[in-house]
PALUMSE-278295 format. One line per 4 residues: number of its first residue (from 0); for each residue z, x, y of N, C-alpha, C, CB. Coordinates in steps of 0.1 Angstrom, whole numbers, plus 2048, in hexadecimal, padded with zeros to 3 digits. Glycine has a CB too. Layout:
<atoms>
NUM) Z/X/Y/Z/X/Y/Z/X/Y/Z/X/Y; ...
</atoms>
This chain:
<atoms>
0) 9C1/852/1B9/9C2/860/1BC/9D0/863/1C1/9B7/864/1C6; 9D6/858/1CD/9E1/85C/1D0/9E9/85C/1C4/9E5/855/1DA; 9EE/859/1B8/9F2/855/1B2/9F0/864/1A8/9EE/847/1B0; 9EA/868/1A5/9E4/874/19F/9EC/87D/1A7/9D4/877/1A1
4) 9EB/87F/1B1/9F1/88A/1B7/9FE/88A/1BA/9EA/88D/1C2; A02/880/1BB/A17/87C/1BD/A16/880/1AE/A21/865/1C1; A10/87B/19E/A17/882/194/A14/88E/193/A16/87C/189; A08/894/199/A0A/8A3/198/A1B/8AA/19D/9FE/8A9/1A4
8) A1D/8A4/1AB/A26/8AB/1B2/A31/8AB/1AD/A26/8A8/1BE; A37/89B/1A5/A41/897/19F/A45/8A2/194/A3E/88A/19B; A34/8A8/18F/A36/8B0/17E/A39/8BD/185/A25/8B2/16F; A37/8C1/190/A37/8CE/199/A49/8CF/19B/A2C/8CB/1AA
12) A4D/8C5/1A1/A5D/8C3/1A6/A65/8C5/19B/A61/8B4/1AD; A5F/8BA/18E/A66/8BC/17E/A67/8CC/17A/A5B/8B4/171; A5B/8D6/17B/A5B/8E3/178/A61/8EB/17B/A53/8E7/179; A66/8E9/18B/A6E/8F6/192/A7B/8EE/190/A69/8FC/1A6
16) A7A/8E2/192/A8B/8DF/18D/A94/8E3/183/A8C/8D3/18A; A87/8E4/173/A8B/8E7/168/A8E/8F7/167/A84/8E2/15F; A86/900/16F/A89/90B/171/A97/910/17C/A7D/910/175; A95/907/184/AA9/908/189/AB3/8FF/182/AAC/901/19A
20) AB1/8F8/17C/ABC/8F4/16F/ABD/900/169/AB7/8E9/163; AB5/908/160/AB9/910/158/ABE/918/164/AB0/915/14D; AB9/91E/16C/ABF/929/175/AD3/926/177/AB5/926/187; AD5/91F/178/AE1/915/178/AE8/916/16B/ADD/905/17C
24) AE2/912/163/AEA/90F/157/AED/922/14F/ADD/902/14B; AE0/922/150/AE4/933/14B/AEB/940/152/AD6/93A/149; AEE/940/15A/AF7/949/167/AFF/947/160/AFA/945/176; B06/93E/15D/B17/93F/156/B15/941/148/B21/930/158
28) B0C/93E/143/B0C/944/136/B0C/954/132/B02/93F/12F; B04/95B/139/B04/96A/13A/B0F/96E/142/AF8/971/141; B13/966/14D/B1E/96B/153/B2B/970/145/B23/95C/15E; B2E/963/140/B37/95F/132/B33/96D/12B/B31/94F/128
32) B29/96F/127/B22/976/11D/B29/984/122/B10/976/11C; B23/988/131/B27/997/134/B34/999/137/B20/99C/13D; B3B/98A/13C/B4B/98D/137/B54/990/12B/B50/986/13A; B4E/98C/11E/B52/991/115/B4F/99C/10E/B52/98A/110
36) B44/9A7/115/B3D/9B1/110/B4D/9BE/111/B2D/9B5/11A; B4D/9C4/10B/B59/9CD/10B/B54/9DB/115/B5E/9D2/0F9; B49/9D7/121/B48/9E2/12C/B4B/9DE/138/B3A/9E7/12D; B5A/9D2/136/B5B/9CF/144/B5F/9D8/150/B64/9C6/144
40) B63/9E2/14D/B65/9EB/156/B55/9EF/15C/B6E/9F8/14E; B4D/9EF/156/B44/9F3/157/B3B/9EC/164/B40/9F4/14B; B3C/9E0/159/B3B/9D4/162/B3E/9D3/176/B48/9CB/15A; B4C/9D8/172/B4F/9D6/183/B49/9E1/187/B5E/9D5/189
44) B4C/9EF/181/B43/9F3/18B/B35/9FC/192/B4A/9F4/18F; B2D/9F0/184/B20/9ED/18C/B1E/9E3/198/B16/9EA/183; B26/9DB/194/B29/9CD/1A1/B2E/9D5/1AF/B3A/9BF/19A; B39/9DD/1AA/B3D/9E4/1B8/B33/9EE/1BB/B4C/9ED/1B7
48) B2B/9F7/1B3/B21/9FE/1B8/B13/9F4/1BF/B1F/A07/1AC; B14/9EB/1BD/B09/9DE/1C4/B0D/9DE/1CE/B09/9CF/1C0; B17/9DC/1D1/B24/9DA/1E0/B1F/9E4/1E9/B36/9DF/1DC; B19/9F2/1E4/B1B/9FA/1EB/B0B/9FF/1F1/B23/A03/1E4
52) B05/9F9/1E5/AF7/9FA/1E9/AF1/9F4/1F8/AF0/9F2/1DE; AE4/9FB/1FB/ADE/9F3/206/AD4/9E6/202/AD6/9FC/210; AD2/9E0/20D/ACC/9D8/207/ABF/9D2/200/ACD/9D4/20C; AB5/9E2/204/AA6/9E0/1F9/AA8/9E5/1EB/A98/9EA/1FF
56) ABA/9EF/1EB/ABE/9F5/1DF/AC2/9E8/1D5/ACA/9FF/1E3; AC3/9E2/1DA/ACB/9D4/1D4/ABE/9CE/1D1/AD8/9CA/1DF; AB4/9D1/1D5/AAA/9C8/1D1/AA3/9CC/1C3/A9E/9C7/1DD; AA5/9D5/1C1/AA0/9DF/1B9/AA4/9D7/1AD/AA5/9EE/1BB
60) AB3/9D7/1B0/ABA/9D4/1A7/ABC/9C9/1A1/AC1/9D6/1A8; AB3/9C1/1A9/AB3/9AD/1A6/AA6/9AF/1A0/AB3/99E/1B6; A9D/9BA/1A4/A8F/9B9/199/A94/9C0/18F/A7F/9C1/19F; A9A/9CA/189/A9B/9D3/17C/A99/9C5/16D/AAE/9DD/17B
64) AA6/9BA/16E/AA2/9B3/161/A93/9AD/15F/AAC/9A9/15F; A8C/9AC/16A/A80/9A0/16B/A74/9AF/162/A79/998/182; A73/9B9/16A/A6A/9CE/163/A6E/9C9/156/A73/9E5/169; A7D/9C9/14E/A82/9CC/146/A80/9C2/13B/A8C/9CF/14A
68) A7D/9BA/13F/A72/9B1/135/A63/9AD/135/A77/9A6/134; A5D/9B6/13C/A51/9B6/139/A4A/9BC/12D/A4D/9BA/140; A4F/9C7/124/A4D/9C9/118/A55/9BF/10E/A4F/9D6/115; A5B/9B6/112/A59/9AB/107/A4F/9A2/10B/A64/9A4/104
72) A4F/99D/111/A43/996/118/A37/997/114/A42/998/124; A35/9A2/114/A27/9AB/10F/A28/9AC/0FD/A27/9C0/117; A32/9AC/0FA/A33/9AA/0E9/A2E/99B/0E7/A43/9AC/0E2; A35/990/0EF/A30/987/0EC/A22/981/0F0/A37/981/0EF
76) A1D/98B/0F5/A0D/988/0FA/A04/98D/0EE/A08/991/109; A0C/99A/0EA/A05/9A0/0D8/A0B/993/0D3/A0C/9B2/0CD; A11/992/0CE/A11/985/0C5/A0A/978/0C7/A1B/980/0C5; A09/977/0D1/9FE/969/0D5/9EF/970/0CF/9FE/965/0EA
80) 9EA/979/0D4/9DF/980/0D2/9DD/982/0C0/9E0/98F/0DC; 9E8/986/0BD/9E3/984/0AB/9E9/97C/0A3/9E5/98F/0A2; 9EB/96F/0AD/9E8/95F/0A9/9FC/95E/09F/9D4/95C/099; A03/962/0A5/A0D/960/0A3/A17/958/0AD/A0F/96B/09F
84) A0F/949/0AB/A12/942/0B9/A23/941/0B8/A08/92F/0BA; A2B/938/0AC/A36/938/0AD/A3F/942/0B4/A38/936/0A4; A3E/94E/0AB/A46/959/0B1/A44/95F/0BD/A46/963/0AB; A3C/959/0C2/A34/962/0D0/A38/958/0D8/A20/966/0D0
88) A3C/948/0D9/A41/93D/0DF/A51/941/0E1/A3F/930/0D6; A53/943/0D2/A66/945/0D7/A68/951/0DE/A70/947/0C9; A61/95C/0DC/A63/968/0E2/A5F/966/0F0/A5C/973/0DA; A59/960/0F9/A52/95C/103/A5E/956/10A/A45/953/100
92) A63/94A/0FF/A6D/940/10C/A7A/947/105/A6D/92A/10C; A7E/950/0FD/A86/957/0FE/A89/95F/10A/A86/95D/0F5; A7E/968/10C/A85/976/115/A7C/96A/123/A7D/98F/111; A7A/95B/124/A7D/955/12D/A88/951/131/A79/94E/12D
96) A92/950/12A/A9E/94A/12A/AA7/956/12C/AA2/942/11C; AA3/961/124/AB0/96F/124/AAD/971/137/AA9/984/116; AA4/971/13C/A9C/978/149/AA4/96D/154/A86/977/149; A9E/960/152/AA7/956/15A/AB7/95A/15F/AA8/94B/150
100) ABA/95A/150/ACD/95A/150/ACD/968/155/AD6/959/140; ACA/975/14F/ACA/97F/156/AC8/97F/168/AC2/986/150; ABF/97B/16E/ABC/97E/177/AC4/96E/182/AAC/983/176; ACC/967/17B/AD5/960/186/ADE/966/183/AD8/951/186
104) AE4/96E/177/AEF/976/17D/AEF/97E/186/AF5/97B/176; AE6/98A/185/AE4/993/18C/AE1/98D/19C/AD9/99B/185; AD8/986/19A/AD9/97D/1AF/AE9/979/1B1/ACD/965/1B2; AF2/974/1A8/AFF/96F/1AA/B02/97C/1B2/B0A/96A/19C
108) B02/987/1AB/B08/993/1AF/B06/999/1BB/B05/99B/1A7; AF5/99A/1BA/AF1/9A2/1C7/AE9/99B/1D1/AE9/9AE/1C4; AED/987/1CE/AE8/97F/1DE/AED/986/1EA/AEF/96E/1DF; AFA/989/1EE/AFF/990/1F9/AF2/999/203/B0C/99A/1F3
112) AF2/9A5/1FA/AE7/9AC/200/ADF/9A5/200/AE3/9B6/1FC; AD8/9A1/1F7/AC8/9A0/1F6/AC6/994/202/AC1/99B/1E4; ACF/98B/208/ACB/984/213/ACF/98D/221/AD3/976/212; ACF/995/222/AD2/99E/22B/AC5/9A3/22B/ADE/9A7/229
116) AB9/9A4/226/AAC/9A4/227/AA3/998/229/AA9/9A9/21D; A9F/99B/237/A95/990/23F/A91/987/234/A86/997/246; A87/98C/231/A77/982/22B/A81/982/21C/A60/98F/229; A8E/986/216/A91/97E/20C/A99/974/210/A96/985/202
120) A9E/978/219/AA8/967/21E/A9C/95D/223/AB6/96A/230; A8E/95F/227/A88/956/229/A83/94F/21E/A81/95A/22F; A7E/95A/211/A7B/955/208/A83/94B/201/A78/95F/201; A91/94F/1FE/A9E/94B/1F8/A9E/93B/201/AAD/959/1FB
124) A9C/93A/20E/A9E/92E/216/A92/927/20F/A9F/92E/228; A87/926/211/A7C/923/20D/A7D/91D/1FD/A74/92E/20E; A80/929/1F7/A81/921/1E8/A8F/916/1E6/A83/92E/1DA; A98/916/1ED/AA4/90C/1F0/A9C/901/1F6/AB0/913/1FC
128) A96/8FF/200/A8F/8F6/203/A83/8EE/1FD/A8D/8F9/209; A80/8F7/1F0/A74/8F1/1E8/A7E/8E9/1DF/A69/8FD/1DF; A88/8ED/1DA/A91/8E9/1D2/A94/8D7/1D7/A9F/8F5/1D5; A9B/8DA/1E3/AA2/8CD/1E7/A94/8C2/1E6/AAA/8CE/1F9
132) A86/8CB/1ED/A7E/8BC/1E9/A7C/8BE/1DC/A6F/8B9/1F2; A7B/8C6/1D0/A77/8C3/1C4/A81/8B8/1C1/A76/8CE/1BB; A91/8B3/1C1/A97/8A9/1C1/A94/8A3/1C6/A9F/8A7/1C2; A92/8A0/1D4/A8D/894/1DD/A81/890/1D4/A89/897/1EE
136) A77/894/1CD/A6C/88F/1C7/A70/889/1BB/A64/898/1C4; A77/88D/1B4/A7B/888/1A8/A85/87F/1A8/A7D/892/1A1; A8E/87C/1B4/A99/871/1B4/A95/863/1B2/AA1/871/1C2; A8B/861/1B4/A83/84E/1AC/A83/850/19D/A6C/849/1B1
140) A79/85A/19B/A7C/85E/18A/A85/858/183/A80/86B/186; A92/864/186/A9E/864/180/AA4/85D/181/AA4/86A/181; AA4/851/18C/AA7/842/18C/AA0/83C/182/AA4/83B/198; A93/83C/181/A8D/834/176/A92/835/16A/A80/836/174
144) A93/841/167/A96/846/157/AA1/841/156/A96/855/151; AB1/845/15D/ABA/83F/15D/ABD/834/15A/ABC/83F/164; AB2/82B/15F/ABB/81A/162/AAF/81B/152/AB8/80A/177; AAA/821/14F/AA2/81A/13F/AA9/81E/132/A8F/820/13D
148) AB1/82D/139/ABC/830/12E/AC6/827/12C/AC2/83C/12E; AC7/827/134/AD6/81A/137/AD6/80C/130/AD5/814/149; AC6/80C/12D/AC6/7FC/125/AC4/802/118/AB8/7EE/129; ABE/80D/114/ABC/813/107/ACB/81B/102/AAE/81D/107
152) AD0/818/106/ADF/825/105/AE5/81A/0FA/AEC/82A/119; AED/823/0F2/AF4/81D/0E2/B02/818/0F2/AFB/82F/0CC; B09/811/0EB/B15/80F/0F0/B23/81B/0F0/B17/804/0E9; B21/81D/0DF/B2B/829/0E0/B21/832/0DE/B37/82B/0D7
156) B23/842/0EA/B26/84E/0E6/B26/854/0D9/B30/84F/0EA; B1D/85E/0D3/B1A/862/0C6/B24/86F/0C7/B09/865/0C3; B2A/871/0BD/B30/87D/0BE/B2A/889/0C1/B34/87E/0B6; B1E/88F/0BB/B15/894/0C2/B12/895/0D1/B0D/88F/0BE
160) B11/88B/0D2/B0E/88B/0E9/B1C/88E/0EB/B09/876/0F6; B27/88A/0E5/B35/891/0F3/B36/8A4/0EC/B4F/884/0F0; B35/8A2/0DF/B32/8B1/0E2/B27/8BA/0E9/B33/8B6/0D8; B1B/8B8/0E8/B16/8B9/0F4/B15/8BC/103/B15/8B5/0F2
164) B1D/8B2/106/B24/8AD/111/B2B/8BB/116/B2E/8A0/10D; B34/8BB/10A/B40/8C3/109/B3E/8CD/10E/B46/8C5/0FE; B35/8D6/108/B2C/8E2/105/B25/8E5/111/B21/8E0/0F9; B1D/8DA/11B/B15/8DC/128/B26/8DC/130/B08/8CC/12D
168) B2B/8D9/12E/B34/8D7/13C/B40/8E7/138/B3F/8C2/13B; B3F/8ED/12A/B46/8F8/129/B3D/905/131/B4A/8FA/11A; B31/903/134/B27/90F/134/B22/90B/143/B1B/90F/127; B24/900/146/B26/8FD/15B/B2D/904/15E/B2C/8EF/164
172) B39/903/159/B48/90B/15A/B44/91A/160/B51/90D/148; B4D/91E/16E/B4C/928/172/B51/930/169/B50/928/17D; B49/93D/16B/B52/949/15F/B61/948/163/B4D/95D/160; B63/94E/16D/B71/94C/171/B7B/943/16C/B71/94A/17B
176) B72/935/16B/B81/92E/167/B85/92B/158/B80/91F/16D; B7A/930/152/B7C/932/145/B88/938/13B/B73/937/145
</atoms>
């Protein structure tokens, strides 16, 4: 039983991890994205109008992208419902992915305020702290897999994996330094 329940927790730690990876990985991709949109003026200043906001006003504003995809969400729930599983999958972990990346930029923007509110800086500590043990859970894992890739690994590098490579480490990349 004990054994049952450490891999529950392990698949639990794997879940919210993979949901702060993408949280991580996609911020700079929309970042990228809305820096090349030709409303940068615009851009700043809704950022400066955030600046100026208070702080439940700013909250508002970290929920608008999460409202703003609920009618897709709900499209993909008609699609599931009249057995249009594919399209109703991609459309599902699509506007999962658009919502993600959207809404770590938007926190990039308006973390300032929004921790200037009690019970969200508690929340915000709290989920920081679920975080660090979701790694602490998984750090034996990722040793395991590691040392078993390590004997299964080709010698050379496929061209494929360094572009790859290439590609994860251009989209880490802060917008800025781009």
């Amino acid at each position: 039983m004990r054994r049952l329940v450490r891999a529950f927790w392990i698949v639990v730690a794997l879940a919210f991890l993979l949901e702060a990876w993408l949280w991580d990985r996609l911020e700079p991709i929309v970042a990228r994205i809305v820096g090349h949109l030709p409303w940068g003026r615009l851009r700043g200043a809704v950022i400066a109008g955030i600046k100026t906001l208070p702080p439940a006003a700013t909250l508002v504003v970290f929920v608008i992208p999460a409202i703003a995809l609920v009618p897709i969400k709900l499209a993909g729930l008609w699609l599931l419902a009249n057995d249009r599983w594919l399209a109703a999958v991609a459309l599902l972990v699509l506007a999962k992915l658009v919502g993600l990346g959207v809404a770590a930029f938007v926190f990039d923007a308006t973390r300032d305020k929004l921790l200037q509110i009690g019970w969200f800086r508690a929340v915000y500590r709290r989920v920081t702290a679920w975080r660090d043990w979701a790694h602490d859970e998984v750090k034996p894992v990722r040793r395991r897999v590691r040392a078993i890739l390590r004997l299964i690994r080709p010698r050379r590098t496929s061209r494929l994996l360094r572009r790859l490579a290439h590609m994860r480490h251009r989209t880490t990349r802060p917008a800025h330094a781009a």
